[in-house]
C-alpha atoms as one frame of an Amber mdcrd trajectory, in Angstrom:
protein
   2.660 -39.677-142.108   1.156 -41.827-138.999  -0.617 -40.747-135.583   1.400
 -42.990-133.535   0.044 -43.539-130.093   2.663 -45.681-127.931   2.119 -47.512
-124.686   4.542 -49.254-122.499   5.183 -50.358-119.028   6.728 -47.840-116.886
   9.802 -50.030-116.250  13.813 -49.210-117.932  13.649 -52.761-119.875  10.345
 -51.838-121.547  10.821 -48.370-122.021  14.441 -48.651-123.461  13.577 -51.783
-125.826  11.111 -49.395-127.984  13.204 -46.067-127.534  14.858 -45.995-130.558
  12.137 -47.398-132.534  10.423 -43.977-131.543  13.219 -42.222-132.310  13.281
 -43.095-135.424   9.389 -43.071-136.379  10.146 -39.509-135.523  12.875 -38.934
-137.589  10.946 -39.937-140.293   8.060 -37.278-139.817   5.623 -39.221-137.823
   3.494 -37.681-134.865   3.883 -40.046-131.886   2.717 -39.395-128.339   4.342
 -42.005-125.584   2.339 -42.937-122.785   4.312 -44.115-119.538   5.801 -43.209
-116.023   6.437 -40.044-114.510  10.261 -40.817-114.287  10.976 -41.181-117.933
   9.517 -37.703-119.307  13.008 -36.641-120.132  13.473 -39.731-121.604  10.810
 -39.899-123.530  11.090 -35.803-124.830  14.712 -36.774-125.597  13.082 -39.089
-128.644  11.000 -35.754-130.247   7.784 -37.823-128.920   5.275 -36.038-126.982
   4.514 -37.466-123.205   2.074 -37.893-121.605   2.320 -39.468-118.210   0.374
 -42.446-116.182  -2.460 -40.826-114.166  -4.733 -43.415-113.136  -2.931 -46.207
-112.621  -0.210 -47.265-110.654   2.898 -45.520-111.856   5.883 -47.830-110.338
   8.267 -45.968-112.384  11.691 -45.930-110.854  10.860 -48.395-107.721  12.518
 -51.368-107.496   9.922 -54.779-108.134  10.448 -55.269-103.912   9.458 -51.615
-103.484   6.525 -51.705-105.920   5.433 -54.797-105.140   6.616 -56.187-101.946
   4.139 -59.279-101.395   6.152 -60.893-104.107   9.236 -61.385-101.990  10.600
 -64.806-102.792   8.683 -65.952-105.464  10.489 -67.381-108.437   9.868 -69.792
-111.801   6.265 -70.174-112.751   4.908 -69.097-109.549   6.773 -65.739-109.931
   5.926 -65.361-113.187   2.216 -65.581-112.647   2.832 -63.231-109.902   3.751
 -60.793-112.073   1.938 -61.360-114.984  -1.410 -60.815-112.734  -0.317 -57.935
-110.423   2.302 -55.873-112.513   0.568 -56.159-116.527  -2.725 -57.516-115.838
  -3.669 -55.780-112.404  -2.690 -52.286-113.578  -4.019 -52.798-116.918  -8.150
 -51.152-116.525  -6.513 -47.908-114.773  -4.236 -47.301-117.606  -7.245 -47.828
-120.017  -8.745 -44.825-118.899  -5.716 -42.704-119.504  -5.227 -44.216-123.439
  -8.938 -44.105-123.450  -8.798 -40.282-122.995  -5.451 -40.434-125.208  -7.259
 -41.883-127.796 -10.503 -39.937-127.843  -8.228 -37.159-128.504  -5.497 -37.638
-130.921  -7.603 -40.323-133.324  -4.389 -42.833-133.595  -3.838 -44.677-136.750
  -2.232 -47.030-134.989  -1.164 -47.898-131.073   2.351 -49.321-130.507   2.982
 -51.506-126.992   5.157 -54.073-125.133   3.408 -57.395-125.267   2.463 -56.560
-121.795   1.064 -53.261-121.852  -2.366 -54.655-121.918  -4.136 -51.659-121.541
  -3.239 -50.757-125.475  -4.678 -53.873-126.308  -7.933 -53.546-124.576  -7.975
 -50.073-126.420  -7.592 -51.539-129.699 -10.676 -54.196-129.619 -12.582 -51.684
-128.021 -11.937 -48.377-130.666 -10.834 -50.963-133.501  -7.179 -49.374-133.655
  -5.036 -51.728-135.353  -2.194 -52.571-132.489   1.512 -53.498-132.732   3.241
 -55.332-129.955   7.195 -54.230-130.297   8.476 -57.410-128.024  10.488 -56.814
-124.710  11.071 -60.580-124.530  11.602 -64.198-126.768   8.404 -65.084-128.445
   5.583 -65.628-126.071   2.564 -67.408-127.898   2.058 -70.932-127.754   2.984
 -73.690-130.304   2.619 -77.131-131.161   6.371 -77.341-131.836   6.823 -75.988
-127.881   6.517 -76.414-124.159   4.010 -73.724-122.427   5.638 -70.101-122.290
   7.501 -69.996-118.630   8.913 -73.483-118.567  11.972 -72.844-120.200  11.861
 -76.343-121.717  13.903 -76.660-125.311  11.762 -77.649-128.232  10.091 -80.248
-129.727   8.114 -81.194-132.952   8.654 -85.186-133.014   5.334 -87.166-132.135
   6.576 -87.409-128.768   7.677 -83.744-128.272   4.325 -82.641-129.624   2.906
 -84.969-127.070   4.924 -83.471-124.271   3.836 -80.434-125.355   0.103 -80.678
-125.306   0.149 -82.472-122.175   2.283 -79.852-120.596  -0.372 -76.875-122.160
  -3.472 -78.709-120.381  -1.341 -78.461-116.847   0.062 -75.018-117.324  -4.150
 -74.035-118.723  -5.655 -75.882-116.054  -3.150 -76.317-113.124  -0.148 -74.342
-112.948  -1.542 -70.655-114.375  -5.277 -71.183-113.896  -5.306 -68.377-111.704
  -4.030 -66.229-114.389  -6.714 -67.212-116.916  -9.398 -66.725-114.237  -7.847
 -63.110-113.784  -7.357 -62.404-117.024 -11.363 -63.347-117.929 -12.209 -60.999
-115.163  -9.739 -58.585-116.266 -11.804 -58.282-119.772 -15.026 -58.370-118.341
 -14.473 -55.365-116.526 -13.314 -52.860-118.962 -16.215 -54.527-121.063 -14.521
 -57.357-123.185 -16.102 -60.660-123.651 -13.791 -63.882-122.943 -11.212 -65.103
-124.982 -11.555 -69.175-125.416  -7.411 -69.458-125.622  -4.667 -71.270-123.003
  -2.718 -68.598-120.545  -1.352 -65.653-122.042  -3.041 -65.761-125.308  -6.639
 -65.225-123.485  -5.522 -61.976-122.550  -5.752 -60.116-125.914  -6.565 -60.590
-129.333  -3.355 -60.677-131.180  -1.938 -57.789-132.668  -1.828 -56.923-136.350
   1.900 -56.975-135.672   4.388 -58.626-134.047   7.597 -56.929-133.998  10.622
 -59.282-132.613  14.298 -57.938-131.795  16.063 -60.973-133.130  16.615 -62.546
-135.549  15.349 -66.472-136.854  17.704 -68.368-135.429  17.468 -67.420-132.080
  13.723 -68.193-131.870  12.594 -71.698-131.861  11.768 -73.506-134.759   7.773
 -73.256-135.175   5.616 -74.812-137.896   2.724 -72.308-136.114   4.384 -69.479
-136.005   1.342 -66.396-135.798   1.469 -64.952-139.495   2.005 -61.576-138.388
   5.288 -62.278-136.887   8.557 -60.167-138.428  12.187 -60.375-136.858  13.494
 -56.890-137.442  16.726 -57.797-135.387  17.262 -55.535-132.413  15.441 -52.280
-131.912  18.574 -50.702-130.765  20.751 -46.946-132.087  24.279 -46.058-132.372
  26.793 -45.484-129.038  26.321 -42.017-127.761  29.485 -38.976-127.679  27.718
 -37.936-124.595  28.763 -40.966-122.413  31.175 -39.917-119.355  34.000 -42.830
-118.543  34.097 -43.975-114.919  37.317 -43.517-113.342  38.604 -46.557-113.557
  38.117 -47.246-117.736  41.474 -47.439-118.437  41.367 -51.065-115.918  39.477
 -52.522-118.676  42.828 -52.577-120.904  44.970 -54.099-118.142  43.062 -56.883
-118.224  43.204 -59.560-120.521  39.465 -60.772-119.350  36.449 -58.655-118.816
  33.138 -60.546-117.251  30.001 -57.810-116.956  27.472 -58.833-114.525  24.293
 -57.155-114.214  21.129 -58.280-112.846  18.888 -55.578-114.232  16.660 -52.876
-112.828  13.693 -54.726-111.370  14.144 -57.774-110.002  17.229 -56.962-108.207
  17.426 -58.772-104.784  21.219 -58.973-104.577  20.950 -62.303-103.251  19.349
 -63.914-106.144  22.843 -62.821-108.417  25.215 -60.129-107.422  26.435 -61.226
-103.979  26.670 -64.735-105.383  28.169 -63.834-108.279  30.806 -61.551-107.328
  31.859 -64.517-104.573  32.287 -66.423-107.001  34.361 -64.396-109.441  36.511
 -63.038-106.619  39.224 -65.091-107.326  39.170 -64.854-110.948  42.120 -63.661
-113.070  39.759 -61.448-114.758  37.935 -57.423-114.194  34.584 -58.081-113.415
  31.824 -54.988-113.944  29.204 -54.798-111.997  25.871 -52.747-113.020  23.581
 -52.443-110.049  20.547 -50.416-112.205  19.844 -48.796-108.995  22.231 -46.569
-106.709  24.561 -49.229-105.679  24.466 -48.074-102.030  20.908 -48.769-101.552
  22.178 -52.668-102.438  24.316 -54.351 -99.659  27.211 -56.213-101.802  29.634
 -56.727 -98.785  32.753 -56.299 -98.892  33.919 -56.457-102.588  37.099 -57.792
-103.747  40.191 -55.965-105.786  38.933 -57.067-109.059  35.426 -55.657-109.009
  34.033 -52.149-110.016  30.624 -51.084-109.478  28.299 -48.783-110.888  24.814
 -47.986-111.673  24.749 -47.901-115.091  27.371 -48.093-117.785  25.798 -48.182
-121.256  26.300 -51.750-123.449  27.182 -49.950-126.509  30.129 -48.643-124.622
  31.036 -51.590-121.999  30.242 -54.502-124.070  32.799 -54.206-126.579  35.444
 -54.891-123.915  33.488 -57.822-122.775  34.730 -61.502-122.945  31.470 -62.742
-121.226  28.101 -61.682-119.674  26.590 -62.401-116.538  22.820 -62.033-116.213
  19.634 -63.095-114.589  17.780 -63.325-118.352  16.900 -59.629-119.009  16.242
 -59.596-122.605  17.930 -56.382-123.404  21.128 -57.322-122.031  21.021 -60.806
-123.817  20.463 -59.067-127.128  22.919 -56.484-126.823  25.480 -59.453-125.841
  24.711 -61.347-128.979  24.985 -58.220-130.972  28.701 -57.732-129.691  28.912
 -61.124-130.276  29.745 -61.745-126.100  28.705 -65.122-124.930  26.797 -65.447
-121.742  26.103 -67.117-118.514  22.208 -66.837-117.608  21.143 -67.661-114.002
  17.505 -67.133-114.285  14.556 -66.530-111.337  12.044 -64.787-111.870   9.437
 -63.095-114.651  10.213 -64.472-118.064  13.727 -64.947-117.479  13.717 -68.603
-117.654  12.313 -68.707-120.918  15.073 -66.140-122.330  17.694 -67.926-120.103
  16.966 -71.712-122.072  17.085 -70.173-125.257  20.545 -69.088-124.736  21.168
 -72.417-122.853  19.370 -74.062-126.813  21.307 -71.571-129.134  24.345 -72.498
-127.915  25.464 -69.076-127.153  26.098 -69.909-123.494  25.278 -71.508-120.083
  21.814 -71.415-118.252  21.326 -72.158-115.056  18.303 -72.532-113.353  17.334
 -71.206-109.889  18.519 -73.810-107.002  20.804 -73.668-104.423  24.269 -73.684
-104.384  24.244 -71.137-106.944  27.849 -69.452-106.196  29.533 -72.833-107.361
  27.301 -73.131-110.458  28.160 -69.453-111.498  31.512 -70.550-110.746  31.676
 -73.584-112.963  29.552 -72.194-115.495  32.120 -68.834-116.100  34.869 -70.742
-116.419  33.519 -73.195-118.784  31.975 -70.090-120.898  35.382 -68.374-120.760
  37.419 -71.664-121.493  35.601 -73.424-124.610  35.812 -71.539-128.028  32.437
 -72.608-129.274  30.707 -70.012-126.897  32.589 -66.915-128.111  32.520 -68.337
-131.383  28.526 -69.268-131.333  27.726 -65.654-130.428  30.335 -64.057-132.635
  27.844 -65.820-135.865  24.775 -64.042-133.754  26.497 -60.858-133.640  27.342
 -60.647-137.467  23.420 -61.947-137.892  22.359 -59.018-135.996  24.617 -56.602
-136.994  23.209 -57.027-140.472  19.797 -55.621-139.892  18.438 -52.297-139.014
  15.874 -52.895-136.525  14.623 -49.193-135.755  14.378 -48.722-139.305  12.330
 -51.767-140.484   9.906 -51.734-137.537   9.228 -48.185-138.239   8.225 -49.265
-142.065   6.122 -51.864-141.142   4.471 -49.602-138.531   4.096 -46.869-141.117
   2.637 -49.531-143.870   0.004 -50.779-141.152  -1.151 -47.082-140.181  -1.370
 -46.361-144.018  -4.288 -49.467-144.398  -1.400 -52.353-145.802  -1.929 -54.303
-142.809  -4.927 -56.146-140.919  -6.967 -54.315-139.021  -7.781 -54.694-135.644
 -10.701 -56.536-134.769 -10.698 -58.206-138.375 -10.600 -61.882-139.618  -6.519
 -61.874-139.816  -6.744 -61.008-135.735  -9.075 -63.624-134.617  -7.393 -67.126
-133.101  -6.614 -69.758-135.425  -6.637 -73.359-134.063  -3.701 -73.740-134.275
  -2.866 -71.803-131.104  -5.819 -72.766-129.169
């Protein structure tokens, strides 16, 4: 059986999006130890996984993004994104080194398993040559021929003139838009004692891992002639509906209604202006019930007044709610897309901030639902866009095909194998010839 050691951010999205993946490398007699925040040791216990908490760095656990990081009030697309990329992954990255570091030294790993953004594991793994998974918390991130630049949220291309696009538009994003990031990122390495990486944003980070675990399946990705070899869809990462769950008293609403629209901005970047507020305006005077998940107390969010037809609470679990659902409303968060798609719900994405646009426009490409980019005037859009969603058949029926694709896997269970073959010696190892660069995503 494997040492497991796993890393993630100490945020709900990336700490729920590998939870059953440890639950079930557990199950199957492996010794894993879970390195995160302070807020999700019950959490984490709850798997059978040993914690061990974030002492060094900054442990945002349980803060909203305003509280945690308040100079980024405002910012949104790529500007937000780099903002976050650089302060939340990258600028906490060397203090959480020294707590794996320690890990490490003391439980020898076979292998470390992270969120694409946890790069502290990857730092860990070039330095102690510890072969490193990345279990995804978002679409695929690396760059292609066949693509626009990562943060865009342009659909894809692999004609002469796409591919043209798309090298053009690399140079700007390398050079112009996220040259910051790159300059950060270099510095980044050199000070927990890596040399440079000679790659565009993102992939100058880390070396790649010797796995790359996505929670979908083919045909939601983008077509790629480059895709990096170690890639596997597992389909999503995701258990079985609890007994524990405790109705809200107003469950038996969702059978008196013939429509059910969730919205839900997630548990981070929740300004209530940049969805809820316009959102529930907007579905006020729908003939529909419309759920609203705040991921945070929903008193420490000002809503306003809210009409007849909407009920609010902090959390209500997918594997319970969704199933009710005729449509989702979300800023992008990748969790609550996939669990849509697996209960074959159709959804309306109004993206901001983080990587959000990029899951929002490959929604918008799969045909699943409506994106809709950050401008003004949103409150109309959303309006136009759920009733358009709600009214055309091809939606429901588009994400009913993704559901059946989805339902068809076992994603805790095939992740878990490929971990297991990896820490047994069947994979790459870190640090080898399979994990430098190839060309083709320079």
């Amino acid at each position: 059986m494997a040492n497991v050691l796993v890393a993630t951010a100490p945020a709900e999205g990336h700490v729920n999006v590998i939870m059953h993946l440890v639950k079930e490398l557990v199950r199957r007699g492996n010794t894993v130890t879970w390195y995160t925040g302070k807020v999700f040791r019950d959490r984490v216990e709850r798997t059978g996984a040993a914690f061990s908490p974030i002492v060094s760095g900054f442990d945002y656990g349980g803060m909203t993004h305003d509280e945690a990081f308040p100079h980024h009030a405002g910012l949104t697309g790529v500007r937000g994104m780099v903002a976050v990329f650089r302060d939340v992954f990258l600028g906490t990255a060397p203090d959480q080194l020294r707590d794996l570091s320690a890990l490490a030294d003391e439980l020898k790993p076979d292998v470390i398993v992270t969120d694409e953004t946890t790069y502290a594991g990857g730092f860990l793994s070039e330095l102690k040559g510890i072969p490193l998974v990345w279990t995804a918390t978002s679409i695929y991130t690396l760059g292609s021929r066949d693509t626009a630049p990562f943060g865009m949220g342009l659909k894809p291309s692999s004609s002469f003139l796409g591919r043209l696009r798309n090298r053009t538009l690399k140079w700007t994003a390398d050079h112009v838009l996220m040259r910051e990031l790159r300059r950060v990122a270099d510095r980044t390495r050199a000070e927990v004692g890596l040399a440079p990486i000679a790659a565009g944003a993102f992939e100058n980070i880390v070396r790649m891992p010797s796995l790359y675990l996505l929670g979908t399946v083919p045909s939601f990705e983008y077509p790629r002639s480059d895709l990096l070899p170690q890639t596997r869809f597992v389909g999503p990462i995701t258990g079985t509906a609890s007994d524990e769950f405790e109705a809200p008293h107003w469950w038996d609403d969702l059978r008196a209604h013939d429509t059910v629209v969730h919205l839900t901005q997630g548990t981070v970047a929740n300004e209530p202006e940049r969805l809820l507020r316009p959102a529930i305006r907007a579905l006020s005077a729908l003939d529909a019930l419309v759920v609203v998940t705040t991921g945070v107390p929903p008193e420490q969010l000002d809503l306003g007044p809210l009409p007849d037809n909407v009920r609010v609470e902090r959390f209500v679990p997918y594997h319970h709610l969704l199933p009710h659902a005729d449509l989702l409303v979300t800023n992008g968060g990748y969790g609550g897309v996939t669990a849509a798609l697996s209960n074959g719900v159709p959804l309306v994405v109004a993206s901001a901030t983080e990587d959000k646009n990029e899951v929002g426009a490959h929604v918008g490409w799969s045909g699943a639902g409506v994106h809709l980019k950050s401008g003004d005037d949103l409150e109309r859009r959303l309006g136009e866009a759920v009733r358009r969603v709600l009214s055309e058949p091809s939606f429901r029926a588009r994400a009913e095909r993704f559901g059946a694709e989805y339902r068809a896997l076992n994603g805790p269970r095939r992740a878990a194998e490929l971990i297991e073959e990896l820490a047994g010696g069947a994979g790459p190892r870190a640090g080898g010839p399979e994990r430098e660069r190839s060309p083709r995503h320079a």
